[in-house]
Structures are given as structure tokens and as C-alpha cells.
PDB file with one MODEL, atoms N, CA, C and O in Angstrom:
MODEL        1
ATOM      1  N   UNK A   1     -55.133  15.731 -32.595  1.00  0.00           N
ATOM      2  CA  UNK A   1     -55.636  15.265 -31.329  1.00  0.00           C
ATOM      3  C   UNK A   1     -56.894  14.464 -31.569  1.00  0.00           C
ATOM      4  O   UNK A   1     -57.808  14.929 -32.250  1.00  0.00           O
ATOM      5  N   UNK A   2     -56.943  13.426 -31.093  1.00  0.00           N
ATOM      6  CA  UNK A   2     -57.990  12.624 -31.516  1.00  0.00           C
ATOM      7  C   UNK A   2     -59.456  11.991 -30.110  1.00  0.00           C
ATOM      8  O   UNK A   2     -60.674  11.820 -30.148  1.00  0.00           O
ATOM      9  N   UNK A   3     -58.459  11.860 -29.158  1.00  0.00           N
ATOM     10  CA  UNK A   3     -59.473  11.769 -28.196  1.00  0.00           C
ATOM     11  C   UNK A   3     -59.758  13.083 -27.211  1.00  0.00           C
ATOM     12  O   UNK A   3     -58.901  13.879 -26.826  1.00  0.00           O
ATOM     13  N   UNK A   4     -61.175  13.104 -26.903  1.00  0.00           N
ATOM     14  CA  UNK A   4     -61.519  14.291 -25.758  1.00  0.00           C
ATOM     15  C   UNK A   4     -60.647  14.330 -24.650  1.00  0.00           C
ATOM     16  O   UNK A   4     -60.468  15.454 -24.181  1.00  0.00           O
ATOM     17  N   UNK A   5     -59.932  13.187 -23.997  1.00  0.00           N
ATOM     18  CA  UNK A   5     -58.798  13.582 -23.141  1.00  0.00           C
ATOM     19  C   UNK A   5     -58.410  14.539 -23.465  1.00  0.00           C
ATOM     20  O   UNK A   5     -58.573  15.709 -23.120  1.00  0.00           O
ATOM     21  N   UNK A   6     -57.519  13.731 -24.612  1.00  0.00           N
ATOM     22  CA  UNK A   6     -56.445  14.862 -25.342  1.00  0.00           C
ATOM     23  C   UNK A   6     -56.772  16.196 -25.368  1.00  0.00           C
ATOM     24  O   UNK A   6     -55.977  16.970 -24.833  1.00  0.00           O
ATOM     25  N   UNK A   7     -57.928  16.703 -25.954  1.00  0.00           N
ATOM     26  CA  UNK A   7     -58.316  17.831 -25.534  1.00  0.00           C
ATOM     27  C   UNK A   7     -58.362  18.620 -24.521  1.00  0.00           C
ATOM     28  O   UNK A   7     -57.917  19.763 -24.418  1.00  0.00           O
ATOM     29  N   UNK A   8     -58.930  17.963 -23.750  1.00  0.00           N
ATOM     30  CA  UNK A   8     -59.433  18.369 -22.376  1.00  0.00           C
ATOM     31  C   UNK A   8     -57.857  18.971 -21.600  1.00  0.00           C
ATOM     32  O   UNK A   8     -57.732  20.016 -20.961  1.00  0.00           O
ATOM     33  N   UNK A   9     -56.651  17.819 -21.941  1.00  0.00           N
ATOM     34  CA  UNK A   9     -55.118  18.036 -21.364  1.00  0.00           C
ATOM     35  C   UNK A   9     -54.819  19.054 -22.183  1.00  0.00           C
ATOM     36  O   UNK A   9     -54.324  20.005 -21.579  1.00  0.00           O
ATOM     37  N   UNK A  10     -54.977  19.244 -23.690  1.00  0.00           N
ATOM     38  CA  UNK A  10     -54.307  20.566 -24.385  1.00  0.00           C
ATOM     39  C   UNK A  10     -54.737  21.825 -23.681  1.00  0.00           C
ATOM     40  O   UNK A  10     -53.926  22.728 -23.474  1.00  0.00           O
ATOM     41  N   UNK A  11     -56.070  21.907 -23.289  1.00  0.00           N
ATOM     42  CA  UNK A  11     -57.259  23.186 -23.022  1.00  0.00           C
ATOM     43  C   UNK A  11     -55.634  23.113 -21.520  1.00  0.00           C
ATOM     44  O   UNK A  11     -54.622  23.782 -21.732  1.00  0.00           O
ATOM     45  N   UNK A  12     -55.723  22.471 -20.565  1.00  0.00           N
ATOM     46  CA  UNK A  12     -55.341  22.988 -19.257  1.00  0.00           C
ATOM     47  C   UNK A  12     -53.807  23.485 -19.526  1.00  0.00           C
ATOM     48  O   UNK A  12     -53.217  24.251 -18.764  1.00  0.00           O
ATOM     49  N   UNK A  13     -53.153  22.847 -20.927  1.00  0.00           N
ATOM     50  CA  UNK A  13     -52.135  23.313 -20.886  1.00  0.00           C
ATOM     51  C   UNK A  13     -51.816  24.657 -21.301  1.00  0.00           C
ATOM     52  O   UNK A  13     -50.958  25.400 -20.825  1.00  0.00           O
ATOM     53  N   UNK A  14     -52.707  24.896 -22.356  1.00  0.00           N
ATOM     54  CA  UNK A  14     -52.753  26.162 -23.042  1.00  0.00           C
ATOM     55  C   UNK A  14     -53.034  27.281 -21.917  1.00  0.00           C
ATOM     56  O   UNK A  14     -52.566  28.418 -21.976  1.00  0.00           O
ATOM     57  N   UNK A  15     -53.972  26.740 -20.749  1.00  0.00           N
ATOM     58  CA  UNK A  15     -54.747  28.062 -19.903  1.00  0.00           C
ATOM     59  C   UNK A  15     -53.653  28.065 -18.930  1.00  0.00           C
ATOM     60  O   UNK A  15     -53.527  29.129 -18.323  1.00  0.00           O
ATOM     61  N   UNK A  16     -52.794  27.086 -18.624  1.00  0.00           N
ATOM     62  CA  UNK A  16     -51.368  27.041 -17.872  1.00  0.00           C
ATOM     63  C   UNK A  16     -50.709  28.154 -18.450  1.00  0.00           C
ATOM     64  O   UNK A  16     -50.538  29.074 -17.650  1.00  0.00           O
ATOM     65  N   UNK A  17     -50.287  28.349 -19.601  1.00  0.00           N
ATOM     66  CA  UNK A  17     -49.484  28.503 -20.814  1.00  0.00           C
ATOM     67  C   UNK A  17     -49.874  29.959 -20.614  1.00  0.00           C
ATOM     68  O   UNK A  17     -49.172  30.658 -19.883  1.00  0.00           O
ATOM     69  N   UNK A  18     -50.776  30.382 -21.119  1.00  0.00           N
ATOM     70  CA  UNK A  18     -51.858  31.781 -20.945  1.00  0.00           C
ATOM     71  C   UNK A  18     -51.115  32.115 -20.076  1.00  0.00           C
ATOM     72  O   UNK A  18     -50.030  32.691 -20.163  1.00  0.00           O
ATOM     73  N   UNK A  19     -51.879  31.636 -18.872  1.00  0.00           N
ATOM     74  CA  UNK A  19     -51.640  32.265 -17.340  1.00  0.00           C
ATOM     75  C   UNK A  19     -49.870  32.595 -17.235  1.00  0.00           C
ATOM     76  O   UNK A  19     -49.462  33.756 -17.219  1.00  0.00           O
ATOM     77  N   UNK A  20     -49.148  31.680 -17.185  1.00  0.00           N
ATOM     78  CA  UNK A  20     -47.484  32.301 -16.825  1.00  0.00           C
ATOM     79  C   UNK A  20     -47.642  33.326 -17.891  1.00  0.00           C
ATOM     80  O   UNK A  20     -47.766  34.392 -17.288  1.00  0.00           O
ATOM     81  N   UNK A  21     -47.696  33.534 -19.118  1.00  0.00           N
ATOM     82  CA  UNK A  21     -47.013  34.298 -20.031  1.00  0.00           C
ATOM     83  C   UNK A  21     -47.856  35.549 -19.760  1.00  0.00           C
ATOM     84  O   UNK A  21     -47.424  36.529 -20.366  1.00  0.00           O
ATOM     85  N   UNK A  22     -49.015  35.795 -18.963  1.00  0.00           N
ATOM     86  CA  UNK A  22     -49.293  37.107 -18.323  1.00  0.00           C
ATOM     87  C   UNK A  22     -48.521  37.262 -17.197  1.00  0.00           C
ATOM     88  O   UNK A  22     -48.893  38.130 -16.408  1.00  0.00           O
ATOM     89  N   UNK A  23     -47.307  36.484 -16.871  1.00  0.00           N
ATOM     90  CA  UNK A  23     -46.657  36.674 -15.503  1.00  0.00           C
ATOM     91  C   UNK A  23     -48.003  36.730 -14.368  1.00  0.00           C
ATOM     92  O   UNK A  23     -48.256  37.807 -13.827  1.00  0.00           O
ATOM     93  N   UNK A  24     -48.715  35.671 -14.102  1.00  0.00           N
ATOM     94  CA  UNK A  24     -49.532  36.075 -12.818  1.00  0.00           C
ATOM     95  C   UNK A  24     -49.184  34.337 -12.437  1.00  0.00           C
ATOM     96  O   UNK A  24     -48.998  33.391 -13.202  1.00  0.00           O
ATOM     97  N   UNK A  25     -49.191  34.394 -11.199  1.00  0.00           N
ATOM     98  CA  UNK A  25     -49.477  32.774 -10.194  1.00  0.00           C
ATOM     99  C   UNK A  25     -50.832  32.459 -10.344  1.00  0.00           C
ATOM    100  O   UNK A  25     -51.773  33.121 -10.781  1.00  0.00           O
ATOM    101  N   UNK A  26     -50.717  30.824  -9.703  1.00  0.00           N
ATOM    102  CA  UNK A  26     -52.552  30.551  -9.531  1.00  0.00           C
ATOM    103  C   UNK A  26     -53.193  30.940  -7.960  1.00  0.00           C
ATOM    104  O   UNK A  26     -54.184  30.604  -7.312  1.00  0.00           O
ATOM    105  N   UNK A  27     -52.171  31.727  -7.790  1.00  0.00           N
ATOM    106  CA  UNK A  27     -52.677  32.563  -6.114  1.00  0.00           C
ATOM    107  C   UNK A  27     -53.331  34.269  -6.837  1.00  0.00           C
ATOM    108  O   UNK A  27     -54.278  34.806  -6.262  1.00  0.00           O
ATOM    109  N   UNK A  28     -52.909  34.714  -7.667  1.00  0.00           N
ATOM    110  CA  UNK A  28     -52.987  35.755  -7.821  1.00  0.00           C
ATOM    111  C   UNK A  28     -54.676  36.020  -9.065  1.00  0.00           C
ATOM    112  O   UNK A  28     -55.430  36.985  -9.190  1.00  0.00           O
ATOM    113  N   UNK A  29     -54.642  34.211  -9.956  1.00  0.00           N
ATOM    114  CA  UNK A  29     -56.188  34.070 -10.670  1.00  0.00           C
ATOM    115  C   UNK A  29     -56.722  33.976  -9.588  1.00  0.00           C
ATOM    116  O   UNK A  29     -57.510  34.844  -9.213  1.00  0.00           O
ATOM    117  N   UNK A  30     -56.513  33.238  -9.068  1.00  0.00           N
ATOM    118  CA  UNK A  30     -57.784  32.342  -7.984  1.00  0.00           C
ATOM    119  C   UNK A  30     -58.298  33.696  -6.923  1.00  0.00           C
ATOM    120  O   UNK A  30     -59.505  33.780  -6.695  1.00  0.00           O
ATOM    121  N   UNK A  31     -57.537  34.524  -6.422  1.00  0.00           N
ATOM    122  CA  UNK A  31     -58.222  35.816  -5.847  1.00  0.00           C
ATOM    123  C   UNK A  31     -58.936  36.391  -6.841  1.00  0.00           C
ATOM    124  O   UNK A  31     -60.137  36.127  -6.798  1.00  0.00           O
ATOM    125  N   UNK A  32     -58.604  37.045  -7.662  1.00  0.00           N
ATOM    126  CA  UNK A  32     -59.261  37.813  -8.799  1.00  0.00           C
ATOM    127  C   UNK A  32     -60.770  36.949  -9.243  1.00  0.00           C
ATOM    128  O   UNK A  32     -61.821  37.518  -9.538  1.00  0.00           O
ATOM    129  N   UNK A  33     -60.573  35.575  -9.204  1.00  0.00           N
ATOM    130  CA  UNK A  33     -61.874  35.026  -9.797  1.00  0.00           C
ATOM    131  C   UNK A  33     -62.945  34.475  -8.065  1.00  0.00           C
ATOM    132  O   UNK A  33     -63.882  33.706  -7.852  1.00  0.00           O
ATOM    133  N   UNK A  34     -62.110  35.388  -7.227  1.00  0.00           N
ATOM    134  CA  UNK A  34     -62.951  34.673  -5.833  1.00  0.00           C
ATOM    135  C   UNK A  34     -63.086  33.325  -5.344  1.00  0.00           C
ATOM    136  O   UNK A  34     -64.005  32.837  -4.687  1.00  0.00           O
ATOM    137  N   UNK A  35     -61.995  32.789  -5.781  1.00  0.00           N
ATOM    138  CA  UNK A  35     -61.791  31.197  -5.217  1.00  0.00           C
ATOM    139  C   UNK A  35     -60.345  30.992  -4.854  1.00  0.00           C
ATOM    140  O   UNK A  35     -59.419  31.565  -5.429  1.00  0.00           O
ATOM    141  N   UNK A  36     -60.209  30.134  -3.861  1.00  0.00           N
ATOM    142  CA  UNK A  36     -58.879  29.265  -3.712  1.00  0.00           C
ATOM    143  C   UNK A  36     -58.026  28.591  -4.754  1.00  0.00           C
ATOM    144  O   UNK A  36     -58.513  28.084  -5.764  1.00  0.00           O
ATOM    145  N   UNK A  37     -56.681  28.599  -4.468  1.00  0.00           N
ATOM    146  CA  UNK A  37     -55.709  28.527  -5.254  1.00  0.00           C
ATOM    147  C   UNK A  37     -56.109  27.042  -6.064  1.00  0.00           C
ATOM    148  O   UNK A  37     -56.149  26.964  -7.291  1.00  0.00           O
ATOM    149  N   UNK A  38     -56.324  26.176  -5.367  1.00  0.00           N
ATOM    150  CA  UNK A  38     -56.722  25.208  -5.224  1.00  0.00           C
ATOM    151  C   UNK A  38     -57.546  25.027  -6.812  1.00  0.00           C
ATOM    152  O   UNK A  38     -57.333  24.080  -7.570  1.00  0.00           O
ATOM    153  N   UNK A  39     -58.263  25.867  -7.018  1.00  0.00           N
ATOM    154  CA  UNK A  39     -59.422  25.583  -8.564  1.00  0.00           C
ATOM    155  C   UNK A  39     -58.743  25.687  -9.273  1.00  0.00           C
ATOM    156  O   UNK A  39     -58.673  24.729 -10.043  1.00  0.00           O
ATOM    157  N   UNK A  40     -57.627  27.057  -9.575  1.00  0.00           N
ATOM    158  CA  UNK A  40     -56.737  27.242 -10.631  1.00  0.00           C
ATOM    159  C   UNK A  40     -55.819  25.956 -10.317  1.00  0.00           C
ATOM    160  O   UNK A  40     -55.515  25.676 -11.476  1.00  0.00           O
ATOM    161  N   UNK A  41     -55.214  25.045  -9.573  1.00  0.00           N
ATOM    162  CA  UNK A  41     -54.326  24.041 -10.012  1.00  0.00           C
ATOM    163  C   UNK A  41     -55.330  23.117 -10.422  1.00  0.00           C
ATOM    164  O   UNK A  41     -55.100  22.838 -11.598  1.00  0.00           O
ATOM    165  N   UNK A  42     -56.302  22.530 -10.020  1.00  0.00           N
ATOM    166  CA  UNK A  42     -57.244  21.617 -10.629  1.00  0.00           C
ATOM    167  C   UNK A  42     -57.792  21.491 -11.727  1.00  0.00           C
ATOM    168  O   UNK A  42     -58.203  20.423 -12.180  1.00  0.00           O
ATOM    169  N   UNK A  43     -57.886  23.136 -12.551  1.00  0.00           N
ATOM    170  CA  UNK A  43     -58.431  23.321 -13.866  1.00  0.00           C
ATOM    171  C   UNK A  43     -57.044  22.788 -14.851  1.00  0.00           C
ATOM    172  O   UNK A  43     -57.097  21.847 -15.642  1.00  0.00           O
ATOM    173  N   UNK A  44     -55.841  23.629 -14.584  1.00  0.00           N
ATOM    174  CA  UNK A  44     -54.542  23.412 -14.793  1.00  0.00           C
ATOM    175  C   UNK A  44     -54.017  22.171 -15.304  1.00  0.00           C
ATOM    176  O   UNK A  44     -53.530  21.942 -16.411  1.00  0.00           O
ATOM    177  N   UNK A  45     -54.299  20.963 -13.746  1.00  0.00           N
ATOM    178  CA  UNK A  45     -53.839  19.480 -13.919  1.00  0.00           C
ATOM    179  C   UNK A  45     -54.873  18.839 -14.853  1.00  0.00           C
ATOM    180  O   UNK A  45     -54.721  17.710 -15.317  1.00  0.00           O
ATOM    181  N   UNK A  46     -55.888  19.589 -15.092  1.00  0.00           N
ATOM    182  CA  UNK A  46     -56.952  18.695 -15.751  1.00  0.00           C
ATOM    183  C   UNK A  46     -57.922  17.639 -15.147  1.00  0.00           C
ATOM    184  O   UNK A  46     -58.537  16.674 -15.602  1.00  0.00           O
ATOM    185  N   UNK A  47     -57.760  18.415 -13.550  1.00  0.00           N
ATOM    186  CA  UNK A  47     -58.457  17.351 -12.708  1.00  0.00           C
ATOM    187  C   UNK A  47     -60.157  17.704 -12.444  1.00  0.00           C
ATOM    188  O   UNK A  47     -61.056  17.021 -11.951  1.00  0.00           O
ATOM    189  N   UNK A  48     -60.132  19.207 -13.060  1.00  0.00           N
ATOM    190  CA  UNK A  48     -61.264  19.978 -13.182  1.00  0.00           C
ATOM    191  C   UNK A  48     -61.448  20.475 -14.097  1.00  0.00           C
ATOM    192  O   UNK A  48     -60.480  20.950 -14.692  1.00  0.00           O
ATOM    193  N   UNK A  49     -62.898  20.618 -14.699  1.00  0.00           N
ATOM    194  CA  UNK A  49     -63.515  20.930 -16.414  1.00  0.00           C
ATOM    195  C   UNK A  49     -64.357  22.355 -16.206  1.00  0.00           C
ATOM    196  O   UNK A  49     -65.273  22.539 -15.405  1.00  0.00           O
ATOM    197  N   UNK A  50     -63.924  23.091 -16.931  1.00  0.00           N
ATOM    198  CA  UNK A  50     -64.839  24.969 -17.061  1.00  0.00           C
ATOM    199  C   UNK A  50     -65.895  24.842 -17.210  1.00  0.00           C
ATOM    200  O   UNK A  50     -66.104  23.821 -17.865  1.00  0.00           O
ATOM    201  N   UNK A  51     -66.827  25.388 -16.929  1.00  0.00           N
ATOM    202  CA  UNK A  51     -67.726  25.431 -18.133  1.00  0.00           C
ATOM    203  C   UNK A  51     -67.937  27.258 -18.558  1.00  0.00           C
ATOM    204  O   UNK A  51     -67.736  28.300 -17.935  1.00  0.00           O
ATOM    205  N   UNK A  52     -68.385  26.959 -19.790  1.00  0.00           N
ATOM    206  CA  UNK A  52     -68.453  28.644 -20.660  1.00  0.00           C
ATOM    207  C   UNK A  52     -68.255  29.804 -19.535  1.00  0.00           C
ATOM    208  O   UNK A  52     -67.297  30.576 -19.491  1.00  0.00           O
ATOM    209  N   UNK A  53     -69.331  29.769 -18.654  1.00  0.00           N
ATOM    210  CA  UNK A  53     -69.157  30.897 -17.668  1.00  0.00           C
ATOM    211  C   UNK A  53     -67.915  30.879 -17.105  1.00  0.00           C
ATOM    212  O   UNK A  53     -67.065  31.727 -17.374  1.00  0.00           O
ATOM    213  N   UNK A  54     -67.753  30.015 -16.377  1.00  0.00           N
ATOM    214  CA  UNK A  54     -66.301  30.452 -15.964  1.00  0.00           C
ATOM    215  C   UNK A  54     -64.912  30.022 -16.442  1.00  0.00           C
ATOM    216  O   UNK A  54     -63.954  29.820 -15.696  1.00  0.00           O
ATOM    217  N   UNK A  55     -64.915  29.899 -17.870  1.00  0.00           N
ATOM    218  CA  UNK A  55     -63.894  30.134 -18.642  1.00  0.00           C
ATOM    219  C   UNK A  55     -63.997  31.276 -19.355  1.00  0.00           C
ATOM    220  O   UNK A  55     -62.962  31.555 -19.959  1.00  0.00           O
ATOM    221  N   UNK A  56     -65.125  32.227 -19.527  1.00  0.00           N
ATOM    222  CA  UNK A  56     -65.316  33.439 -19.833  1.00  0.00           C
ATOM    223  C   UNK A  56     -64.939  34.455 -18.484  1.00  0.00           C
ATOM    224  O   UNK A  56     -64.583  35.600 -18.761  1.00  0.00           O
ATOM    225  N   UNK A  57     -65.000  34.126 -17.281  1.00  0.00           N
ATOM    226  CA  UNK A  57     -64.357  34.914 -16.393  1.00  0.00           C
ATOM    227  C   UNK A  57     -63.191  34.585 -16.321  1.00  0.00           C
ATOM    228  O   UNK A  57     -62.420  35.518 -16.099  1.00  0.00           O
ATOM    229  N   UNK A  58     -62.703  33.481 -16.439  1.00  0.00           N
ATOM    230  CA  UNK A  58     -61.519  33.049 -16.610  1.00  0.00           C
ATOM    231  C   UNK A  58     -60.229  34.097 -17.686  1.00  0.00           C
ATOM    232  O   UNK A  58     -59.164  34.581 -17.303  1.00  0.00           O
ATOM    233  N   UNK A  59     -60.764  34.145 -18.853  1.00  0.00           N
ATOM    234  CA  UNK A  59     -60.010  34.791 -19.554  1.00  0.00           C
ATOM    235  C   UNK A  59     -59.935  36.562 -19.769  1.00  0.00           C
ATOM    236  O   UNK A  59     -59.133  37.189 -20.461  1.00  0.00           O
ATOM    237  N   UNK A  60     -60.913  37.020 -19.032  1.00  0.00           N
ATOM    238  CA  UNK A  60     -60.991  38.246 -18.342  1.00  0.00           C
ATOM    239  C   UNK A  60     -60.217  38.469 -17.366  1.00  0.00           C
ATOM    240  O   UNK A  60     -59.782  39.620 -17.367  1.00  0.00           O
ATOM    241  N   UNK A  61     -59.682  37.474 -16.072  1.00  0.00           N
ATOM    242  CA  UNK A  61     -58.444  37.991 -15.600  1.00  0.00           C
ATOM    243  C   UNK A  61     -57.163  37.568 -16.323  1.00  0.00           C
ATOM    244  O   UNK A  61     -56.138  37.740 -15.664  1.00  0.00           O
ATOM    245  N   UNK A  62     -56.994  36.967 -17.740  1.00  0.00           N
ATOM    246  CA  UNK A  62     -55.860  36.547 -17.830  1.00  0.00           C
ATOM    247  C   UNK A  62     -55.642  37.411 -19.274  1.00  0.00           C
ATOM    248  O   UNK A  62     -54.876  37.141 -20.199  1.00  0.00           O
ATOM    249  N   UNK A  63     -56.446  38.378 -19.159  1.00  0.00           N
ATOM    250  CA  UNK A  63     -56.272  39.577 -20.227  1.00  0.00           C
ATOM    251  C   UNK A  63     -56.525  39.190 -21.681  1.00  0.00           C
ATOM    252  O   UNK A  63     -55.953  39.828 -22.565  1.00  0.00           O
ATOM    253  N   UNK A  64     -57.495  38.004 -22.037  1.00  0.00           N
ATOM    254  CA  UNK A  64     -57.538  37.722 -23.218  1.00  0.00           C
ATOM    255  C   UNK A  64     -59.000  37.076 -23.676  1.00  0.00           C
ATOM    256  O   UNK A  64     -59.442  36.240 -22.888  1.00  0.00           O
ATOM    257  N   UNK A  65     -59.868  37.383 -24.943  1.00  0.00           N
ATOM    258  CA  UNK A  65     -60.859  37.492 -25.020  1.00  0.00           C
ATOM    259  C   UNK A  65     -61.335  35.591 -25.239  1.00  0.00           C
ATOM    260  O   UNK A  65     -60.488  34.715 -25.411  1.00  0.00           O
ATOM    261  N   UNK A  66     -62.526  35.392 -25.185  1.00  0.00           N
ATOM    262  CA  UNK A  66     -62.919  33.649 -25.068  1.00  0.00           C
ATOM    263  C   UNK A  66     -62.511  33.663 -26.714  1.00  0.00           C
ATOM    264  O   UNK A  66     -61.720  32.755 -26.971  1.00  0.00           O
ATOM    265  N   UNK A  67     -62.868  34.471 -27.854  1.00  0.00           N
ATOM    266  CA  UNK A  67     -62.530  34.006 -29.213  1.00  0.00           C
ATOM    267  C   UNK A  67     -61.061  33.933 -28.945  1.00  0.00           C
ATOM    268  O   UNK A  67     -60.873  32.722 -28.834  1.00  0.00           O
ATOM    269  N   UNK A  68     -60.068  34.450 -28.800  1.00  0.00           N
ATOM    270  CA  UNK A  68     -58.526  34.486 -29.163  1.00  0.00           C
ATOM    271  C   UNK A  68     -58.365  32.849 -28.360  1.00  0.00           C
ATOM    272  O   UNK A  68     -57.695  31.968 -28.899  1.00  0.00           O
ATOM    273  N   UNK A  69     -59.017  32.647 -27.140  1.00  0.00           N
ATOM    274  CA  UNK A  69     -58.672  31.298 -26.449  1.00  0.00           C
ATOM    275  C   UNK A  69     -59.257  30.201 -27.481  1.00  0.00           C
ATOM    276  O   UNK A  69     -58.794  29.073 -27.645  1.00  0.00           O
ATOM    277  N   UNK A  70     -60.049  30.601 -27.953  1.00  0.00           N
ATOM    278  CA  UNK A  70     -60.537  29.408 -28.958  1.00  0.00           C
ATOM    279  C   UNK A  70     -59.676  29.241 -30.231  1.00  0.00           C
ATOM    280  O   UNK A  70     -59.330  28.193 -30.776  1.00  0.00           O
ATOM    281  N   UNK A  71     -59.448  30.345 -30.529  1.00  0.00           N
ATOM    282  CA  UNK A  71     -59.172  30.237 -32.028  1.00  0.00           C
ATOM    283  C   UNK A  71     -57.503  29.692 -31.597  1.00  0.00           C
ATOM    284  O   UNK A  71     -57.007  28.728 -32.179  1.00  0.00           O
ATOM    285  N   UNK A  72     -56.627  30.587 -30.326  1.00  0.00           N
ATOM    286  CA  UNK A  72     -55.762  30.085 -30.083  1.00  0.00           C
ATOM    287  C   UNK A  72     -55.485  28.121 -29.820  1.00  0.00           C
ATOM    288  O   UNK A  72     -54.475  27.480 -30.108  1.00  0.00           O
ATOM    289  N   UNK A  73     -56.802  27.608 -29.187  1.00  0.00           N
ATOM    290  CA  UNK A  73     -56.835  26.035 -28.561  1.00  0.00           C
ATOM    291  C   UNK A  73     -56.982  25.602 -30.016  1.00  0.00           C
ATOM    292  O   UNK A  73     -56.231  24.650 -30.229  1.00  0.00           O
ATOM    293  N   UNK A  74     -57.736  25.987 -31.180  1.00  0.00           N
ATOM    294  CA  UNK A  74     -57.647  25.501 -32.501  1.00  0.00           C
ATOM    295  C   UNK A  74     -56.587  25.566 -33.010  1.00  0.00           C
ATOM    296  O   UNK A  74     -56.200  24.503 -33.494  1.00  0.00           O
ATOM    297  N   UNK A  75     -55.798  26.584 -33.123  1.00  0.00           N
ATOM    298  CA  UNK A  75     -54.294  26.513 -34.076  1.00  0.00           C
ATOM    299  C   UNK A  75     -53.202  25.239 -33.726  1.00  0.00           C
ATOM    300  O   UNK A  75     -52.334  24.706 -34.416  1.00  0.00           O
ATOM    301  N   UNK A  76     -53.727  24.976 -32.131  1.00  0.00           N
ATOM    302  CA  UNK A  76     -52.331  24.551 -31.456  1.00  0.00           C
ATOM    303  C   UNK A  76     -53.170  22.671 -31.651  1.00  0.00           C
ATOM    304  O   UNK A  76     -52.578  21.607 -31.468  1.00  0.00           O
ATOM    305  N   UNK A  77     -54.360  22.823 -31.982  1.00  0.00           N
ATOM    306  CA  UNK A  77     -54.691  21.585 -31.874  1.00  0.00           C
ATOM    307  C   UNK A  77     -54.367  20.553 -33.533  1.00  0.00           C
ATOM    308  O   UNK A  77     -54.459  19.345 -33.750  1.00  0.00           O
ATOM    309  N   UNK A  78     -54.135  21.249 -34.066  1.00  0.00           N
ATOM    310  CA  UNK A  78     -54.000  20.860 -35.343  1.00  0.00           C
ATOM    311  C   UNK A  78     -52.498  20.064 -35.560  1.00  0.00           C
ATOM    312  O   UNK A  78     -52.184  19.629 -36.668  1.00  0.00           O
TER     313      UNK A  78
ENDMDL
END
């Protein structure tokens, strides 16, 4: 992957990716993290960017720690 797009589209696909394979909707993050459905499709499409904090709450409802999301967004980026 060479440009930060690219990145930026892998990160929403992977947290897409995450999210179904815990079987949960983006109705069911977006309560748990106290926002409308609406943020979880925007982070998703890549139309919206995390920052640390709330990609660290982020992966607390999706049952998986910020290292495994990293080290996971590294394996897949290669």
C-alpha cells in the first residue's frame, strides 16, 4: 500500500471486517459507543477518520485489543 488513502480505505475495511465477524450491526456499535448509526457507516465508508481515543473505544466494543488491530492492519497491509 503506498498512498495514505490506501490506508486510510484498508483501516475502514478491516474495522468493517472486525465488526461483522463479531456478528454485531453498525446499530448495535454505534449504541454501545453512544452515537448514531450514522458514525459507524462514516468511519466504515472512509468518509470519517478515528482518532486514538476513539478507536481505542472502538475496539473495546468489538472485543479486540488496539495492539491485535494494529498488528492485525500491519499483516494485511503488506
Amino acid at each position: 500500500m503506498n498512498s495514505d488513502i490506501d490506508r486510510h480505505e484498508h483501516l475502514a475495511r478491516l474495522l468493517r471486517d472486525i465488526r461483522t465477524h463479531a456478528e454485531l450491526t453498525q446499530t448495535e456499535v454505534a449504541a454501545a459507543l453512544g452515537k448514531p448509526q450514522s458514525y459507524v457507516s462514516k468511519y466504515e465508508s472512509g468518509e470519517r477518520r478515528l482518532d486514538l481515543v476513539e478507536l481505542a473505544e472502538l475496539c473495546s466494543v468489538l472485543r479486540i485489543s488496539l495492539s491485535e488491530l494494529v498488528n492485525e492492519f500491519e499483516r494485511k497491509s503488506r
